[in-house]
C-alpha positions in Angstrom: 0.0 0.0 0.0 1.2 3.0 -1.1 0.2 6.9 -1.7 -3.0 5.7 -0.4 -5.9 7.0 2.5 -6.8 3.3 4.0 -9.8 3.2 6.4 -11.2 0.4 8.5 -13.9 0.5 10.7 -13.7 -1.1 13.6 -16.6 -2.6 15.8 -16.7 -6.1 17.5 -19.7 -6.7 14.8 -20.7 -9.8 17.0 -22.1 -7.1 19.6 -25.6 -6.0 18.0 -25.9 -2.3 16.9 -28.4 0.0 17.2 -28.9 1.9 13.7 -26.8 4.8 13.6 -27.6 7.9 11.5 -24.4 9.5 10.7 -23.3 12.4 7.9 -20.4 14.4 7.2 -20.0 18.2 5.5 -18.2 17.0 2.8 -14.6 18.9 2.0 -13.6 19.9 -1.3 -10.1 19.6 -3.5 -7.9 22.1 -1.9 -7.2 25.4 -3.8 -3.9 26.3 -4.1 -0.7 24.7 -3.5 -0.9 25.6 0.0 -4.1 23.1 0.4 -1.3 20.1 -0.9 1.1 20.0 1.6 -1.7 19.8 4.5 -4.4 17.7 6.1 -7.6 18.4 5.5 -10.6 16.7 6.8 -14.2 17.8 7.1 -15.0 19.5 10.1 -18.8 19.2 10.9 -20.8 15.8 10.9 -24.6 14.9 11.5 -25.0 12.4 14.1 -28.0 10.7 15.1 -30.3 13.9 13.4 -28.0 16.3 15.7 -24.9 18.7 14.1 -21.9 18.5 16.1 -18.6 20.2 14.8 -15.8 17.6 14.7 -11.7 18.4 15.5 -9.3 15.9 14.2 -7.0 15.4 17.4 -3.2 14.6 17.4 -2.9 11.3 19.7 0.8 10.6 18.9 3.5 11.0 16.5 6.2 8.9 15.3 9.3 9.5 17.3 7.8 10.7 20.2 9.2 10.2 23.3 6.9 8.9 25.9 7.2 7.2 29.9 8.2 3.6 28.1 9.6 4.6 24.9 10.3 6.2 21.7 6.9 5.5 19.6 7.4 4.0 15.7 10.8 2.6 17.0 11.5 -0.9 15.6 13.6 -2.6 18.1 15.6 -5.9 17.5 15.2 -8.9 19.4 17.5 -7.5 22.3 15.6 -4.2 22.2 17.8 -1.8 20.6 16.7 0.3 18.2 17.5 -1.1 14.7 19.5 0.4 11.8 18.8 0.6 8.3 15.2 -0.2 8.7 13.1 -0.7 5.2 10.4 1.5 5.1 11.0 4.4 8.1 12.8 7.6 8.8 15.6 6.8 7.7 17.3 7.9 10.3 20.0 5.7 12.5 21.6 8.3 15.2 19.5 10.5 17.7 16.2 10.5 19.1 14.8 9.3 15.6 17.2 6.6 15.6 15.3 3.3 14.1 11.9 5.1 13.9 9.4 4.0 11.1 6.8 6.7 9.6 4.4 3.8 8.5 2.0 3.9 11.3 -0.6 1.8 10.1 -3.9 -0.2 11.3 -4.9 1.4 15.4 -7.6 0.4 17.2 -7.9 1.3 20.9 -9.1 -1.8 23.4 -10.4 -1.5 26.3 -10.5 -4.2 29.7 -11.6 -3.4 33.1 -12.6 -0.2 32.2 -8.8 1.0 31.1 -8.2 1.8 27.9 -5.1 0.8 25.0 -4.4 2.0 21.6 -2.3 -0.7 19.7 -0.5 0.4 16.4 0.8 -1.5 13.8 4.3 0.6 12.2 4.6 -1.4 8.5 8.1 -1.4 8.3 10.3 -4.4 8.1 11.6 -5.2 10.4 8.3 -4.3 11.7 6.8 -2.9 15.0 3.3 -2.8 17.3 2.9 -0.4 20.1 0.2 -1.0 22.5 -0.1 2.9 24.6 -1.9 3.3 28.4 -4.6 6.1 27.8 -6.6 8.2 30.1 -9.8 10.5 28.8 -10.2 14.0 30.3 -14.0 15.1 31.3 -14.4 16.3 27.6 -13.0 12.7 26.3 -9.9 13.4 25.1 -8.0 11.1 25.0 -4.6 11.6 26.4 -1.1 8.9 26.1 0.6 8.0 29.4 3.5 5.3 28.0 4.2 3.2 25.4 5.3 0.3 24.7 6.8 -2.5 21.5 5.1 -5.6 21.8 7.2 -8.0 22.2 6.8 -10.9 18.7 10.4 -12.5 19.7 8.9 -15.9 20.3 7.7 -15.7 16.9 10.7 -14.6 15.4 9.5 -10.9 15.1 6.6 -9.0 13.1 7.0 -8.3 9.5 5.6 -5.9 7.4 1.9 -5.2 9.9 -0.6 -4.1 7.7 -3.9 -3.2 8.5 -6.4 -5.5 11.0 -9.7 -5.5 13.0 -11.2 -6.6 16.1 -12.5 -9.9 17.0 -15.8 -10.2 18.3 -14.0 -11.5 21.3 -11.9 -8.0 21.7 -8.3 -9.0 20.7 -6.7 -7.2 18.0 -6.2 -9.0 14.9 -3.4 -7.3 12.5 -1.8 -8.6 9.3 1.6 -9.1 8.0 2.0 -7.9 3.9 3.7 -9.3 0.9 5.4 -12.4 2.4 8.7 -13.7 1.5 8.4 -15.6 -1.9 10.1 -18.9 -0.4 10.8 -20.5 -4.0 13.1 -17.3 -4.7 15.4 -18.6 -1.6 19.3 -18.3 -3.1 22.5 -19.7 -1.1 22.6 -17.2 0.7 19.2 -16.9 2.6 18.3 -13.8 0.4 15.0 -12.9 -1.6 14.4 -9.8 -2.0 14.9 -5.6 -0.3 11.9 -6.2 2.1 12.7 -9.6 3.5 16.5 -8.9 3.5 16.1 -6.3 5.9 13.9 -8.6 8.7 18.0 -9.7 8.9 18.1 -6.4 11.1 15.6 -8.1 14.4 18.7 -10.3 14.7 21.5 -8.2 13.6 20.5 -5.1 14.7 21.2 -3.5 11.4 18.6 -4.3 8.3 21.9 -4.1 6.1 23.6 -6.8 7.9 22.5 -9.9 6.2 24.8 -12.4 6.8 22.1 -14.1 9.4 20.0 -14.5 6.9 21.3 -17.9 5.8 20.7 -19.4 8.9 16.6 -17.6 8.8 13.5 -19.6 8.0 10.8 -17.1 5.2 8.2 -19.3 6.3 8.5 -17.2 9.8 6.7 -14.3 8.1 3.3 -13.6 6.0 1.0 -14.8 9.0 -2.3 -12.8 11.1 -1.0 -11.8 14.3 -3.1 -11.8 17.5 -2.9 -9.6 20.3 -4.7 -10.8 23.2 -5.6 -8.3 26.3 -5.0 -10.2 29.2 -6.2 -7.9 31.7 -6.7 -4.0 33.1 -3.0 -3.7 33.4 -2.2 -3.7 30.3 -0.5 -7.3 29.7 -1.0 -9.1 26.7 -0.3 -12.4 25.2 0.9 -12.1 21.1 0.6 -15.3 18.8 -0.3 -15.9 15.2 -2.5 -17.7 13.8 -0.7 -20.3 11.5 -4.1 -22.0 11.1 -5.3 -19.6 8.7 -2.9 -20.0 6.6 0.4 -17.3 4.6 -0.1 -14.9 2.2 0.1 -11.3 1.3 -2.5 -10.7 4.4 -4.1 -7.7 4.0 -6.5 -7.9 6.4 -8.7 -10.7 8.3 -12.6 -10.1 9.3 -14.1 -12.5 11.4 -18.2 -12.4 10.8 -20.5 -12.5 13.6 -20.4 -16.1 14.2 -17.2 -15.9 15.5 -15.9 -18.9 13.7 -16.0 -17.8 9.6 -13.0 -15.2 8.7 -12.2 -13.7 5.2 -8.7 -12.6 4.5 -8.0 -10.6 1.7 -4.6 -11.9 -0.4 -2.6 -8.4 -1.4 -0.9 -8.3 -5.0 -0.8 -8.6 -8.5 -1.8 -12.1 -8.5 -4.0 -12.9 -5.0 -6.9 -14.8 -4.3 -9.7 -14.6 -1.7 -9.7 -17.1 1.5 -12.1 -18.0 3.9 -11.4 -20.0 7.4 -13.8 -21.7 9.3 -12.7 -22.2 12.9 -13.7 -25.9 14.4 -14.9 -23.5 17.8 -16.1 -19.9 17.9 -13.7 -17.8 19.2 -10.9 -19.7 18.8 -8.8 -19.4 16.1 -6.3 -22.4 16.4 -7.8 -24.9 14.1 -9.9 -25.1 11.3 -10.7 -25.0 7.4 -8.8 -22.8 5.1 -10.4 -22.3 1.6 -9.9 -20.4 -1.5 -11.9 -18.6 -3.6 -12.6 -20.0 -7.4 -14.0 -17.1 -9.8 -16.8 -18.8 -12.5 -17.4 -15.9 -14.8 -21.1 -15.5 -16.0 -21.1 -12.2 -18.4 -19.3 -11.0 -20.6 -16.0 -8.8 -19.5 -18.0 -5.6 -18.9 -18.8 -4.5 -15.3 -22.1 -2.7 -14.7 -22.6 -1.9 -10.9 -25.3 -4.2 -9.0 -25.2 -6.5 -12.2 -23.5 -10.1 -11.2 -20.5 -10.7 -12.9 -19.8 -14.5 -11.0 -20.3 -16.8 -8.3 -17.0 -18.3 -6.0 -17.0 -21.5 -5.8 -14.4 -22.5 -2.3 -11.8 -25.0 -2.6 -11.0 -27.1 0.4 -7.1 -26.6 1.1 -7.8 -29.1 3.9 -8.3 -29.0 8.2 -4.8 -27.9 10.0 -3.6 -26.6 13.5 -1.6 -24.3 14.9 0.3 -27.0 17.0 1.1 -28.8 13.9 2.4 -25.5 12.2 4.2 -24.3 14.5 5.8 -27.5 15.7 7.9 -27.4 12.7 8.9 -23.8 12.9 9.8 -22.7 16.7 13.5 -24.3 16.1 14.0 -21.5 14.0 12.3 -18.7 15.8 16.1 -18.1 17.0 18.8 -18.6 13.3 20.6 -21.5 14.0 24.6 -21.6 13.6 23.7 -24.6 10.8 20.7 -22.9 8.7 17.0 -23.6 8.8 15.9 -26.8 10.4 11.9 -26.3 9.5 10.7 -27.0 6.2 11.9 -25.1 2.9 10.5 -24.7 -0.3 12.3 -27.7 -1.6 11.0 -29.5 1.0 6.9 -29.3 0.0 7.7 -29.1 -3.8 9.4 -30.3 -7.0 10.0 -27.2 -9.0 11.2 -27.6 -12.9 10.9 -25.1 -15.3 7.9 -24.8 -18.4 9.4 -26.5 -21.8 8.0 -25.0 -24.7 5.3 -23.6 -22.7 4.3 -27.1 -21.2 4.5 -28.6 -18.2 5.7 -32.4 -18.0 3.6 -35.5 -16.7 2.7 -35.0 -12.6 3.5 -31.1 -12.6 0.6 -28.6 -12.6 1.0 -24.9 -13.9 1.2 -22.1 -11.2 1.3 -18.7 -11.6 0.5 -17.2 -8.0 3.8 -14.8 -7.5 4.1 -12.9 -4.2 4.4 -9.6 -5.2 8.2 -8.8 -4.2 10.8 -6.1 -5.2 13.0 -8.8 -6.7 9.8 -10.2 -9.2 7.3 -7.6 -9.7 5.7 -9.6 -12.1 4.4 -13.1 -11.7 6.4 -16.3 -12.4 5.0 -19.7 -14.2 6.0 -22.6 -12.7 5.5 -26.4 -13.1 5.2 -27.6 -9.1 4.2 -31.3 -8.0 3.8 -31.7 -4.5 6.2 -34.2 -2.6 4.5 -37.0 -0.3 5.2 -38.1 2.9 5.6 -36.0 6.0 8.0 -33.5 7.6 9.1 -34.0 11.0 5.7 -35.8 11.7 3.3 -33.5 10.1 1.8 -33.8 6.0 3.4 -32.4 3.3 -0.3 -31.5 2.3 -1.0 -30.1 5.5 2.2 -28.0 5.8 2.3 -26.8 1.7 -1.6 -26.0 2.6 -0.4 -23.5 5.2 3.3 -22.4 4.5 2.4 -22.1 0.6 -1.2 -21.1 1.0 -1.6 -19.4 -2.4 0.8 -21.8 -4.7 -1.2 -24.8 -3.2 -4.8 -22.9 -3.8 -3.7 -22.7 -7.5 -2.5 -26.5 -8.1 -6.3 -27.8 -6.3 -7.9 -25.1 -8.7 -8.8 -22.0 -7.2 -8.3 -18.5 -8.7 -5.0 -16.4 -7.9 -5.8 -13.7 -10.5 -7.2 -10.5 -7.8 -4.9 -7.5 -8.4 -4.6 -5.5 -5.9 -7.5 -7.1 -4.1 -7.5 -4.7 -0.6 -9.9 -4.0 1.9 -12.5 -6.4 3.3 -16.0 -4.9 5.4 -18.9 -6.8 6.6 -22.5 -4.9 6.1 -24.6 -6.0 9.6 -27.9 -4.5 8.4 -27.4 -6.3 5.0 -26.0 -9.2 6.0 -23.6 -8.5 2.9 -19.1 -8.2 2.4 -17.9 -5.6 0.6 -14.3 -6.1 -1.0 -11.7 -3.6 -2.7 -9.8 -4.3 -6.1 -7.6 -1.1 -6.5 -7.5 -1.6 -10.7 -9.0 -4.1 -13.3 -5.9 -5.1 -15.2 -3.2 -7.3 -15.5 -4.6 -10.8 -14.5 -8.4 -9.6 -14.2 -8.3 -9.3 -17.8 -9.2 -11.6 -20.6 -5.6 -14.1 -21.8 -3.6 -12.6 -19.3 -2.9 -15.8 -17.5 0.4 -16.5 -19.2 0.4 -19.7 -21.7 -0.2 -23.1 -19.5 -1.6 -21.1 -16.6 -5.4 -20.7 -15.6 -7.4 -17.4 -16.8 -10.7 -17.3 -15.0 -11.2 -13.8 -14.8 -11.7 -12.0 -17.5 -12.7 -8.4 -17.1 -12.2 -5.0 -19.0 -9.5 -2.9 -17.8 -10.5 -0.2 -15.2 -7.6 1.8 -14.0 -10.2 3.0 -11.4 -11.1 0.2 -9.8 -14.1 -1.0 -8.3 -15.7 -2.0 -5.2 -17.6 -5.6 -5.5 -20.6 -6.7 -2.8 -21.7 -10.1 -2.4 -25.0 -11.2 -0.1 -24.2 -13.7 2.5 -25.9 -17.3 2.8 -25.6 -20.4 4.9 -23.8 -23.3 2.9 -24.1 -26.7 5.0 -20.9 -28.1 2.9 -18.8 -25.4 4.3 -20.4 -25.6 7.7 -20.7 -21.4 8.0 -23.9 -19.1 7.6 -21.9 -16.3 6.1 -20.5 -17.8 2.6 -20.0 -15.7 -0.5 -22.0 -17.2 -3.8 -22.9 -14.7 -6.2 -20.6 -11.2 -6.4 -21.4 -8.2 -8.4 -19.6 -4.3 -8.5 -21.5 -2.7 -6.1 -19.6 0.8 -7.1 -16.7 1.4 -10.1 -14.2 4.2 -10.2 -15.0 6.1 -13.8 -11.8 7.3 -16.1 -12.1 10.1 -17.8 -11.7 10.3 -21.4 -8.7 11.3 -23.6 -10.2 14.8 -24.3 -10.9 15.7 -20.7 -7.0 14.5 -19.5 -5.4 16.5 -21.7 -2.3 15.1 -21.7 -2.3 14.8 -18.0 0.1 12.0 -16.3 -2.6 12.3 -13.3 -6.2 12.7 -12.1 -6.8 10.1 -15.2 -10.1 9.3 -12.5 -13.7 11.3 -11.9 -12.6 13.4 -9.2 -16.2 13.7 -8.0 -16.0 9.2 -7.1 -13.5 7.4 -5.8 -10.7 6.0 -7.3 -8.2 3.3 -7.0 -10.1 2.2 -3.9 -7.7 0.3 -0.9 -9.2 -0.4 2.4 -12.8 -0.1 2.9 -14.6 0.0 5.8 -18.4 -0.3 6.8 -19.9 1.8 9.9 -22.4 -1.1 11.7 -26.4 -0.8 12.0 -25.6 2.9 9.3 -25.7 2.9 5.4 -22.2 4.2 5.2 -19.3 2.1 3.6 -15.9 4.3 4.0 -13.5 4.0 0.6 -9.7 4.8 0.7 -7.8 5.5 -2.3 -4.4 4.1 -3.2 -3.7 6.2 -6.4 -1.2 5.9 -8.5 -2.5 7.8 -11.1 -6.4 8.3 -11.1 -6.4 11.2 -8.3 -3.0 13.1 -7.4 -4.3 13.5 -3.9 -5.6 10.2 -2.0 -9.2 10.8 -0.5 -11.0 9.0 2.2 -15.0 9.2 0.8 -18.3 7.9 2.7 -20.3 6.4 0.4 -24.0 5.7 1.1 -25.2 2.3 -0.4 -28.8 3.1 -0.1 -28.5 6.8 -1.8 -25.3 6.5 -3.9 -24.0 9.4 -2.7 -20.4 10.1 -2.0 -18.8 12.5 0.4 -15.2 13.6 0.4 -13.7 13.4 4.1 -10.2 13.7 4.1 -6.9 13.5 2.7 -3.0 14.0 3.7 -0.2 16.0 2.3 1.0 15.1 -1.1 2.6 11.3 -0.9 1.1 10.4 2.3 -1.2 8.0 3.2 -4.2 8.4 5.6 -4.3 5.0 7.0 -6.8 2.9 9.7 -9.4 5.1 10.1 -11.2 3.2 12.9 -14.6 3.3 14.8 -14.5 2.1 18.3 -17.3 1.6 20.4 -16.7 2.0 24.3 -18.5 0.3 27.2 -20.0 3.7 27.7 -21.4 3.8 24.4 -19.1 6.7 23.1 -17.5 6.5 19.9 -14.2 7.6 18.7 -12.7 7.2 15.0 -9.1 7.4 14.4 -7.5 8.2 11.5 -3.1 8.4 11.0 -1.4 10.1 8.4 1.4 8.1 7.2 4.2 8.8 5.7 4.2 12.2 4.2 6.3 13.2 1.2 7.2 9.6 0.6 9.1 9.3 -2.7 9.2 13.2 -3.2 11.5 14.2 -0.2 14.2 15.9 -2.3 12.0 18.3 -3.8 8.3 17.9 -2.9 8.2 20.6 0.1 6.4 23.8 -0.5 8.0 25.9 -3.1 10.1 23.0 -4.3 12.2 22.5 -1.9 13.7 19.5 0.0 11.6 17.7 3.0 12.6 17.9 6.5 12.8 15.0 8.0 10.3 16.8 10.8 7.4 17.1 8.2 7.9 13.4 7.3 7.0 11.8 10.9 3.4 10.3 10.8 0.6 11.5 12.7 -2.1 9.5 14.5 -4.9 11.3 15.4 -8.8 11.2 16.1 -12.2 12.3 16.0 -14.7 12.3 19.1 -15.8 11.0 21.2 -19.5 10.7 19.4 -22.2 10.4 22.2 
């Protein structure tokens, strides 16, 4: 994620919700160039038939020093702030040493009446604050210290995206892009972003020689942060049962056993996870998504375009996963002693765009800075067991999108995103940021499968599907048919005029990321992640039952305005966060006001909030 605003709302959804009547004064694109190099955010709302003027806040920044610590700083597995980091200030020495300006996903938990915002920074090596807060008589809400959680016994956090909350009150989170095993060389390298996890063991992200001796299949899981009690302890795990991928995000419906994760890239797929017991997330069903076109390529919003069809990838536990991986939570002196790619597969290469006897076509690439495009490959899966445990159970897990592919399901989503649940409709909303590349008629390469087959939308497009029991799946909230619920619109040569940007309506979204839906209201929040179709990333409300949009925020120029989130206290007041991350990002030199060069003050995040609502 990128350049974009990414908003989640976030509600326990298996608490029920009065309907909520909520409006915002929509804001406008800023005049000037004065406007750019702000934030902006509306600044009067309609709540429950009531006006109330609204005041985004300033919670915390990155690199502030707080009673615990330094917040954003990613800290190695001895606690010292690590050098080098990939994606962050870039900044080694000082106060700012090792702090990242990706503050992503925050929601704010509360147990035994005392309240804790947890942050995800989405760096690598990555980072999750959890912060003690006390509200004033007016509820705001004020830091008293800070924290890193502590993800050594799982080897560290990489990459946290964005998350939710369970309907049991933990904190769900994410980790992005995960390492593409099969690209594994001599050395333990892949690629700039996994490289750098060298630095939770070295201390410095540039000093890789540890990597040899790490284990990828460590990273690309859905953390868990569990609040144990008032005091603020917590117990942090993740959830190998559900399976690795790019994780974007994980929503768990109502039922507190079905979960949809979204798959992040240029070639991802949809999964679904069925839990054996409600609230428990250690065991279960992991399926994938299979897309059975039934139009023709064009896209007309509320007109179904296909029904998903899940593929079983098979039952698994955590114990099982993770029996196979803690002897490499700490590098060994002799390499890896968990499973490797070369230990679930057989890999050859396609022969005159064929694949011999026993191997099946794959193309389901991690999207990594080494292969930005997708590879083919011709895999067979070995038999037998590792250390005690299935290949089939461990490839189902450790390779959760290559294996989807080889039992047929569809890893052809580009930049599938954001993931909301609609309580009053009992519907899911998901985010594709643009129609092209594998969501577009022959683009699966030769051999390899091409079940989607759209028209190109640079825009993108929001798709809505109405959930339904389905006994073979054991789960009342399955996905059949999907439809667009809302497209982004480009504008025609003779309106872009030769532009390089705002190719998108500027009145509509565009390039939608994460999405968001408010519970018992009609309002579904869409962030953009723009690379072209608006030159400023928006944050819009978007009414299902009207159709009417509302502009609501946006950052200075190369930020993103990420985890927007609703929380609902015991009390009934609600707050909504909002962080602006890293401004200026790929424009430091000379995208400051007047063309000059960024100070490295202007590019520390912001996390900030509205509220309370009550």
């Amino acid at each position: 994620m990128k350049n974009a605003i990414l908003f989640a709302l976030i509600f326990p959804i298996a608490v029920s919700c009065s309907r909520i009547s909520l409006d915002f004064r929509g804001i406008g694109w800023p005049e000037g160039e004065e406007g750019r190099h702000s934030i902006r955010s509306t600044d009067s709302a309609v709540f429950q038939g009531k006006d109330m003027p609204i005041k985004y806040q300033t919670f915390l920044r990155s690199g502030d020093a707080i009673t615990g610590g330094v917040y954003g700083q990613v800290l190695s597995r001895t606690g010292q702030p690590v050098r080098n980091v990939f994606r962050s200030l870039g900044v080694n020495d000082g106060p700012l040493a090792g702090v990242s300006n990706f503050n992503d996903f925050t929601t704010m938990l509360e147990r035994d009446g005392n309240l804790f915002v947890v942050q995800h920074f989405e760096s690598v090596p990555g980072a999750v604050y959890i912060t003690s807060v006390k509200r004033d008589e007016e509820g705001k809400l004020i830091p008293l210290s800070t924290r890193n959680l502590d993800f050594a016994e799982q080897g560290g956090v990489y990459s946290p995206c964005a998350g939710s909350i369970t309907p049991w009150g933990s904190h769900i989170g994410s980790e992005e892009y995960e390492p593409n095993a099969g690209m594994r060389d001599t050395l333990g390298r892949i690629d700039a972003r996994y490289n750098a996890m060298a630095g939770f063991f070295s201390g410095d992200a540039s000093h890789t020689d540890v990597l040899r001796n790490m284990n990828p299949y460590l990273y690309g899981w859905t953390p868990e942060v569990i609040l144990l009690d008032g005091s603020g302890k917590t117990e942090t795990r993740k959830r190998y049962a559900l399976g690795r991928f790019s994780h974007e995000i994980a929503v768990v419906m109502p039922d507190r056993r079905t979960v949809y994760m979204s798959d992040d890239g240029k070639h991802g797929t949809l999964f679904l996870f069925v839990a054996d017991k409600p609230g428990d997330l250690t065991a279960g069903t992991l399926y994938a998504a299979r897309w059975n076109q039934r139009k023709a390529d064009v896209l007309r919003e509320s007109s179904v375009i296909a029904d998903l069809q899940w593929v079983s990838l098979g039952h698994a536990t955590e114990a099982q996963i993770e029996s196979v991986l803690k002897s490499d939570i700490v590098p060994g002196a002799a390499g890896p002693s968990g499973p490797l790619f070369q230990d679930l597969f057989d890999a050859v290469a396609p022969v005159n765009n064929a694949c011999p006897e026993g191997f099946t076509a794959v193309e389901a690439g991690t999207s990594n800075l080494s292969a930005p495009d997708s590879k083919l490959e011709c895999l067979k899966l070995k038999s037998g067991e590792f250390k005690g445990v299935p290949v089939s159970v461990l490839a189902s897990r450790l390779e959760s999108r290559r294996y989807a592919v080889m039992l047929g399901a569809t890893a052809e989503f580009n930049k599938k995103e954001g993931v909301a649940y609609d309580d009053v409709r009992n519907r899911l909303y998901f985010a594709v940021s643009r129609i092209e590349k594998a969501m577009q008629p022959e683009k699966g390469k030769g051999i390899a499968a091409d079940h989607i087959r759209l028209t190109a939308n640079r825009c993108g497009a929001v798709f809505a599907a109405d959930l339904k029991a389905d006994t073979s799946i054991n789960s009342d909230y399955v996905i059949g048919e999907l439809y667009p619920l809302v497209l982004g619109r480009p504008l025609a040569e003779s309106q872009v005029a030769g532009r390089k940007t705002d190719l998108c309506d500027p009145d509509r979204m565009a390039e939608p990321d994460n999405i968001a839906f408010l519970p018992g209201s009609d309002l579904l929040f869409i962030a953009e992640d723009a690379d072209d179709g608006h030159s400023l990333n928006f944050l819009w409300s978007y009414n299902v039952r009207t159709g009417n949009f509302r502009r609501l925020l946006h950052g200075p120029r190369g930020a993103e305005i990420t985890s927007p989130s609703w929380i609902r206290l015991g009390d009934g007041s609600l707050y909504f966060f909002a962080t602006v991350m890293h401004p200026y990002r790929d424009i430091e030199a000379d995208g400051g006001p007047g063309g000059r060069a960024v100070t490295t003050e202007e590019r520390r995040a912001t996390t900030g909030y509205f509220g309370p609502f009550r």
